[in-house]
C-alpha positions as CSV (number, residue, x, y, z in Angstrom):
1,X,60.1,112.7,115.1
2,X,58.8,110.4,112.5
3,X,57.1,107.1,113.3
4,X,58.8,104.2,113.0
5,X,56.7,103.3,109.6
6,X,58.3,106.6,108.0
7,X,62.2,106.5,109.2
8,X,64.5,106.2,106.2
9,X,66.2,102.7,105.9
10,X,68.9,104.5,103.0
11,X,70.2,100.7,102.1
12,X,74.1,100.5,102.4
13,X,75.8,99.3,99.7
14,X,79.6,100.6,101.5
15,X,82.3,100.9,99.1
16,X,81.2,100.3,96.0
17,X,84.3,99.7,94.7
18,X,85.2,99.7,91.1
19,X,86.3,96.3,90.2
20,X,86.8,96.6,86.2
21,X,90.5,96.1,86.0
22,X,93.8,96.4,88.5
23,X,94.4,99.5,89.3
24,X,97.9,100.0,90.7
25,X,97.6,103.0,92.3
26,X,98.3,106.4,90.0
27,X,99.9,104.3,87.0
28,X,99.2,100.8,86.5
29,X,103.3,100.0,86.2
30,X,106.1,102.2,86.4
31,X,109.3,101.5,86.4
32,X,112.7,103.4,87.4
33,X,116.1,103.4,87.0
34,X,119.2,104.1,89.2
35,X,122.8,103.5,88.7
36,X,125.6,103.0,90.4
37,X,129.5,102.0,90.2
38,X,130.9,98.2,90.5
39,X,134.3,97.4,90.3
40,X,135.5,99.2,86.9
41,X,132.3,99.5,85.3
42,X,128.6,101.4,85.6
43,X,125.6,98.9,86.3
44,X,122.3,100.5,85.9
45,X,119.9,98.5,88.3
46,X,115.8,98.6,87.9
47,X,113.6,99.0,90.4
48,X,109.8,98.0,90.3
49,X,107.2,100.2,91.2
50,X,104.4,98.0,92.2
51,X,101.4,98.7,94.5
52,X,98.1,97.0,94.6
53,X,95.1,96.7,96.6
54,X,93.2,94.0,97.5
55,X,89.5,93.9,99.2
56,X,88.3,89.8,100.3
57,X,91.2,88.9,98.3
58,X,90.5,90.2,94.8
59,X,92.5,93.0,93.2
60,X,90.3,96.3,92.9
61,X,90.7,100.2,91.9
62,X,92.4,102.9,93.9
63,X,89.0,104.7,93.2
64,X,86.3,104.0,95.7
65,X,82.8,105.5,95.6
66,X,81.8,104.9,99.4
67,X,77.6,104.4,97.8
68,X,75.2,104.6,100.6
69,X,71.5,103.6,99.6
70,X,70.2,102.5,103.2
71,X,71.6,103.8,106.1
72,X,69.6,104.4,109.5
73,X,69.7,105.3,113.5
74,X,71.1,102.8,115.3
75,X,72.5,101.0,112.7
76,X,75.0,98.5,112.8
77,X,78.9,99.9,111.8
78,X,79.5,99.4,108.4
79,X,83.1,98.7,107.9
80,X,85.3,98.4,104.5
81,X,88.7,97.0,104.4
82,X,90.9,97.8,101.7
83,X,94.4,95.8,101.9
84,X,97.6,97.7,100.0
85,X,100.4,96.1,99.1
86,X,103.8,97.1,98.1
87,X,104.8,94.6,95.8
88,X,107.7,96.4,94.4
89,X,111.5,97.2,95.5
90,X,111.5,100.4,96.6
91,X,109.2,102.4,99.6
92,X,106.0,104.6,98.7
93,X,103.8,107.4,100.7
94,X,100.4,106.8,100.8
95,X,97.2,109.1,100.9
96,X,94.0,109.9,100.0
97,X,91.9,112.8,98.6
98,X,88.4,113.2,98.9
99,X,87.6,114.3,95.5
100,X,83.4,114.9,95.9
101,X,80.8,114.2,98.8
102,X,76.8,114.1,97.8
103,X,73.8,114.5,100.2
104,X,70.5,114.0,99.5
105,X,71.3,115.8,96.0
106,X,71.3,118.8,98.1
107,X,73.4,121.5,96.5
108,X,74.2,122.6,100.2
109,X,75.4,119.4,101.2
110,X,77.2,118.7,98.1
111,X,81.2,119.4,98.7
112,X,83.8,118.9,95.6
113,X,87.0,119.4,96.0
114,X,88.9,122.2,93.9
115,X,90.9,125.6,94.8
116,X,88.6,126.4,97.8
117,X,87.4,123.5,99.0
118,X,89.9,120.7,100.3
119,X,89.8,117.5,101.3
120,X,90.3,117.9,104.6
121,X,87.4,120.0,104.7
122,X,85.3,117.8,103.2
123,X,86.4,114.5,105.2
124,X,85.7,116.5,108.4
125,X,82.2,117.9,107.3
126,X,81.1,113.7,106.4
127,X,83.0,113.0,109.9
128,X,81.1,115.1,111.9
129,X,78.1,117.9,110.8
130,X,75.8,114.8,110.6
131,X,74.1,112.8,112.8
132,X,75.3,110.0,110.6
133,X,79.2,110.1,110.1
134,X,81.7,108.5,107.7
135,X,85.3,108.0,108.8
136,X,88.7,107.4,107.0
137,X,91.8,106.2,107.9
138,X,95.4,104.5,107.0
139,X,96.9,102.6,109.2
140,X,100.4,104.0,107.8
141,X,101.5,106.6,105.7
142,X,104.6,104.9,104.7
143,X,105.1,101.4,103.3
144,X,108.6,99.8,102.9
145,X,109.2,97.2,100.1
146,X,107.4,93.7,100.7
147,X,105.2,95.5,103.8
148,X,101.2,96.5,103.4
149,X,99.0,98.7,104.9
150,X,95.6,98.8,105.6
151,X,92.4,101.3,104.5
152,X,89.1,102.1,106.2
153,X,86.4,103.1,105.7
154,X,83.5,103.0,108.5
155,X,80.3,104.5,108.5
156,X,77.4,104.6,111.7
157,X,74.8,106.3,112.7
158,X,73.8,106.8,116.3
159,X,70.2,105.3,117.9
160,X,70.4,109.4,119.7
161,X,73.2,111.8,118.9
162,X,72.3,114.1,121.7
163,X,70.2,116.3,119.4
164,X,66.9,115.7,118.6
165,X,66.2,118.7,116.3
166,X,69.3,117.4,114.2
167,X,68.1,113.8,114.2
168,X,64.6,114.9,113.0
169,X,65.4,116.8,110.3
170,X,68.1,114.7,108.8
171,X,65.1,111.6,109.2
172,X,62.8,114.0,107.2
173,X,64.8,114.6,104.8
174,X,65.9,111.0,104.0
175,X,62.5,110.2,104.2
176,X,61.5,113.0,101.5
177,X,64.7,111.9,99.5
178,X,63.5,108.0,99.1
179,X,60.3,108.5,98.4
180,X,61.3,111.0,95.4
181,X,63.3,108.3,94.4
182,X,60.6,105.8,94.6
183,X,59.0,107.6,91.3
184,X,62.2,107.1,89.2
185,X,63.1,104.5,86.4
186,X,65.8,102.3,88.0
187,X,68.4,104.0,85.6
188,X,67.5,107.1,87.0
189,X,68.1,106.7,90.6
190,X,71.2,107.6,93.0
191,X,72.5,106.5,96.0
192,X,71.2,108.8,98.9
193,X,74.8,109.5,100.2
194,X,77.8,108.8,97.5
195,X,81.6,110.1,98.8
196,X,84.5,109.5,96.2
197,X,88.0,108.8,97.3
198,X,91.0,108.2,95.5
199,X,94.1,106.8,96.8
200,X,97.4,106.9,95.8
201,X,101.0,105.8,96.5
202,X,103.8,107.9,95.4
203,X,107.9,107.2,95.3
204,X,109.1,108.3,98.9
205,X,110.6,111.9,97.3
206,X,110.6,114.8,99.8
207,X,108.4,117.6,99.3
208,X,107.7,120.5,101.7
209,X,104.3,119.6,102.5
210,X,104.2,116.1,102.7
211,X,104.7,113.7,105.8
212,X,108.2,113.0,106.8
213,X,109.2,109.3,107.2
214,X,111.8,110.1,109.2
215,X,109.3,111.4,111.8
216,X,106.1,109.2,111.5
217,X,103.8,108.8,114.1
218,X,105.2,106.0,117.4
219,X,108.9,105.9,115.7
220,X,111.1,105.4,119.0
221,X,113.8,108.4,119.5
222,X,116.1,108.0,122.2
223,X,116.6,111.4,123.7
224,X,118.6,113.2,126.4
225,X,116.8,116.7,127.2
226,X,119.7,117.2,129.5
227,X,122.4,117.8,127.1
228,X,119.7,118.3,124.0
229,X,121.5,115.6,122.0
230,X,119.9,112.5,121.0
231,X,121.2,108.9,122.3
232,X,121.0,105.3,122.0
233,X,119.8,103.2,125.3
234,X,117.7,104.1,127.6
235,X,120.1,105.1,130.4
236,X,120.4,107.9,132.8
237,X,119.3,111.2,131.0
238,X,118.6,109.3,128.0
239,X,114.8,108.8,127.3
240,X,113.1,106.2,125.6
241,X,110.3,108.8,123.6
242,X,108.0,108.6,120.8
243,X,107.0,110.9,118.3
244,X,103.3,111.8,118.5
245,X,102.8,114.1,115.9
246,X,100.2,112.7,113.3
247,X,101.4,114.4,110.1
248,X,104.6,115.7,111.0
249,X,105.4,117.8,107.3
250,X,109.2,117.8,105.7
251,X,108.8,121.5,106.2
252,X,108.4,121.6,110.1
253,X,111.7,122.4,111.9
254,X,110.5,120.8,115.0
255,X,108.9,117.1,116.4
256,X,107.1,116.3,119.7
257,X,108.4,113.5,121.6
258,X,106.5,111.9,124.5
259,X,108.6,110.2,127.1
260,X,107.8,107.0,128.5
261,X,109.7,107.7,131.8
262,X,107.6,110.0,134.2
263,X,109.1,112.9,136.4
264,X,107.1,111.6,139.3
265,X,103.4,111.8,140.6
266,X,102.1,114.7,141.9
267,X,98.7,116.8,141.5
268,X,97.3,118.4,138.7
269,X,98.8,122.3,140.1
270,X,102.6,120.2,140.6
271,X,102.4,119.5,137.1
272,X,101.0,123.0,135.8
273,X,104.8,124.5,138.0
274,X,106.5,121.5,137.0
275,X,110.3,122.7,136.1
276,X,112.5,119.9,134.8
277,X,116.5,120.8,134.6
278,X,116.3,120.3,131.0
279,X,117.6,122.2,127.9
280,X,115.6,120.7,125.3
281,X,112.3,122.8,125.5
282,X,109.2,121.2,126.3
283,X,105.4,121.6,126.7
284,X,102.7,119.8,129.0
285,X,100.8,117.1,127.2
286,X,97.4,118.3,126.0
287,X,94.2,116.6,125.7
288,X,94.3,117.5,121.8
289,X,97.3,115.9,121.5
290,X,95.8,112.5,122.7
291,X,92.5,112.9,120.6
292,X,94.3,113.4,117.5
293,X,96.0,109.9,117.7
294,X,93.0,108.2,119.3
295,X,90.8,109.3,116.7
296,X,93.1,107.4,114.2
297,X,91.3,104.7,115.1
298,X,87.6,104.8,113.7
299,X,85.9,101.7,115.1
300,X,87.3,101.7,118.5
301,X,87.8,105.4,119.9
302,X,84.2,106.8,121.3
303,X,83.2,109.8,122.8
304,X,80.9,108.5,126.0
305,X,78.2,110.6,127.3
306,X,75.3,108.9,129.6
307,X,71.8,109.2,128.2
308,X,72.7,109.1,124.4
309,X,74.5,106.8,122.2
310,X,78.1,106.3,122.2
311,X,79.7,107.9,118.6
312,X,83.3,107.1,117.3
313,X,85.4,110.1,117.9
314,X,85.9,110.8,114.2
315,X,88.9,111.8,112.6
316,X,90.3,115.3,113.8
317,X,92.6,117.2,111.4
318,X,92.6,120.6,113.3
319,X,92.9,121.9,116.9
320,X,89.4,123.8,116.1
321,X,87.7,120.4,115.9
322,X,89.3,118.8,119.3
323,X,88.9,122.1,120.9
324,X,85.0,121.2,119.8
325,X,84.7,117.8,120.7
326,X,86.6,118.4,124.4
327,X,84.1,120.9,125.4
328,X,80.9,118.7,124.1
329,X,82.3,116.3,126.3
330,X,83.0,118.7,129.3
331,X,79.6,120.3,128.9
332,X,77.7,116.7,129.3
333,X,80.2,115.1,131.7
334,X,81.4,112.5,129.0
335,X,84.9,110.9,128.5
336,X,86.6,109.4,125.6
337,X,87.0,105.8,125.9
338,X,89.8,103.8,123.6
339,X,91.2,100.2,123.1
340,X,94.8,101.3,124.2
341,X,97.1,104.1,124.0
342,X,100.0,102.4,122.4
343,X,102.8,105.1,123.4
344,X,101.9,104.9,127.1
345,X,100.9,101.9,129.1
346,X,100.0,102.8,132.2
347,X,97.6,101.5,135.2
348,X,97.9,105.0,137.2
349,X,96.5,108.0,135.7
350,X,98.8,110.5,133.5
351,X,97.9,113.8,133.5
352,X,96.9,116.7,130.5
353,X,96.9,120.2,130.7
354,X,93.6,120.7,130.0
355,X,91.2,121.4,132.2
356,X,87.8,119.8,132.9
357,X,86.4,122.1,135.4
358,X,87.3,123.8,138.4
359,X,87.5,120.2,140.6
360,X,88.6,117.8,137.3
361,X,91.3,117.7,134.9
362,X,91.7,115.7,131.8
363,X,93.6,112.5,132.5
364,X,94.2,109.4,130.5
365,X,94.7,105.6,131.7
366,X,95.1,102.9,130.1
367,X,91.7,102.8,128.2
368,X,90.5,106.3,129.1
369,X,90.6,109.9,128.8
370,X,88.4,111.5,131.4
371,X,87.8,113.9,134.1
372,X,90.6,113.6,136.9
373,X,90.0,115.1,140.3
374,X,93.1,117.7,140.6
375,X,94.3,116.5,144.1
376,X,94.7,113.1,142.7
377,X,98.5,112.3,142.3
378,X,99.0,111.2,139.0
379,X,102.2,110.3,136.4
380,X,103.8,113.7,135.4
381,X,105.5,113.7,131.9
382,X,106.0,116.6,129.6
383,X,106.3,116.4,125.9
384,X,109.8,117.4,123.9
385,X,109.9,119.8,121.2
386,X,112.9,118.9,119.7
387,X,114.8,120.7,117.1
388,X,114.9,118.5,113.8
389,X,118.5,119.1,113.1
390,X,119.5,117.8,116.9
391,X,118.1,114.5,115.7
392,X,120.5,111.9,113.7
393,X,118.4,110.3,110.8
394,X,118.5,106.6,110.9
């Protein structure tokens, strides 16, 4: 390990953001027309297209260079907020691309984005292969008229990940890394860490691959999985559910929908047989379903494992990653603890499918995923896959 003299202090300068002119998102003004019959006559309205961000206030560039100069174990979280409005008259999709990550100037650890490497890659290498991590999110991926959404960018570095070998070399080679830098004119050096994102808004058009606002993450379905038809009160068969898919695509034929009504408590075998008279189809909840959405949230959503410093879950893209984290946190007898669980608010345990070990099972309460004893009667609910074309679009 090195001493405490020799540990890299990489100063953070987070977000450097580019603050030249307005940048409103891909074009700086665009405008569209639409028309439309009134009385005897064709009126041709305009529409604004008008998006802008806003950090403390001032108007800044959809392209921000996260620049990280000093950045150390045990650090305080470094958290950028990046406001976006939608000034105009019509609704826009957001996202982000991470277009280049840089390390140390390693050419190992430097990650661009182009026909083999995307940015999901990318934002999941910076998330999580380091013992320092940078984490992304948007609040929403759709933005009426009038409405805003929020940006994020946080950045930490645990006191102890867990792995000392890991923490040691990355400490070496900061410490290597600054001190080369140390020898350089001032218009020669660069940041330690430098991450460039771009963000963009586009006109709510359907495309295969791209979210679909009609099934965003939390919208409110009523559903009856008796009759497979979908409902309007929360009455009888009909169930008030949420969608809990994070990125559900216009392309997917399908969307999961978690009840809020439980079919009873039972153990964690009762709910493995459990056999609802239902038509819709439906799975158990799994513990990968929760960690995708709690991992939405970057400042608040830890993975807790006693001896070593607690670590935001980081944001998970794929089923490989969660299938990763849950067994970290199996192997060292951690849990995942969260601020709230917005879709289910409950103060008796809920149970997953997922197992913990031959005594536990994962379970969630209200601010906690964790290791369930499987005799323990807990809330039963199953998740509906429901066909998309069973669904009335509102």
């Amino acid at each position: 390990m090195l001493s405490r003299k020799k540990k890299v202090y990489l100063k953070i300068n987070i977000v450097s953001i580019l603050f030249a002119v307005v940048s409103l998102i891909s074009v700086t003004l665009a405008w569209f027309a639409y028309s439309g019959l009134a009385a005897a006559r064709t009126e041709v309205d305009v529409k604004a297209w008008y998006i802008e961000f806003e950090k403390n206030n001032q108007s800044v560039s959809n392209n921000i260079v996260i620049s990280l100069d000093d950045i150390y174990p045990g650090m305080d979280p470094k958290t950028e907020v990046i406001n976006i409005k939608n000034l105009g008259d019509t609704e826009a999709k957001l996202k982000y691309k991470i277009s280049k990550a840089r390390i140390l100037d390693s050419n190992d650890d430097y990650y661009e984005m182009n026909n083999n490497t995307t940015s999901d890659y990318i934002e999941d290498v910076i998330s999580h292969n380091y013992p320092f991590h940078i984490d992304i999110a948007l609040d929403k991926l759709y933005i009426d008229a009038k409405e805003q959404a929020v940006f994020k960018v946080n950045v930490t570095w645990p006191l102890d990940s867990g792995n000392d070998a890991l923490d040691s070399l990355w400490g070496r080679k900061a410490y290597q890394y600054d001190q080369a830098q140390e020898e350089l004119e001032t218009n020669e050096k660069a940041p330690s860490i430098e991450v460039t994102i771009n963000v963009t808004a586009e006109q709510a058009i359907d495309d295969l691959d791209s979210v679909d606002i009609n099934y965003l993450l939390g919208k409110k379905i009523y559903y009856n999985p008796v009759n497979d038809t979908v409902c309007t009160s929360q009455t009888g068969n009909c169930l008030e559910t949420y969608v809990i898919d994070t990125f559900n695509k216009v392309e997917d034929t399908t969307v999961n929908l978690l009840p809020t009504t439980d079919l009873g408590d039972g153990t964690f075998q009762e709910y493995q047989n459990i056999n609802p008279n239902w038509t819709t189809n439906y799975r158990l909840l799994s513990s990968n379903d929760l960690l995708k959405i709690l991992s939405l949230d970057i400042e608040n959503s830890k993975i807790k494992i006693n001896g070593i410093s607690d670590r935001v879950i980081g944001k998970i893209i794929d089923n490989n990653r969660a299938n990763n984290i849950i067994n970290n946190i199996i192997s060292n007898n951690g849990y995942i603890e969260y601020s709230s669980f917005t879709y289910l608010q409950s103060v008796k345990c809920i149970w997953t499918n997922t197992e913990y070990n031959s005594n536990l099972a994962f379970a969630l309460d209200r601010t906690e995923l964790y290791g369930e004893n499987k005799n323990t009667e807990c809330r039963m609910i199953p998740v509906l896959t429901v066909q998309k074309n069973k669904l009335a679009v509102e």
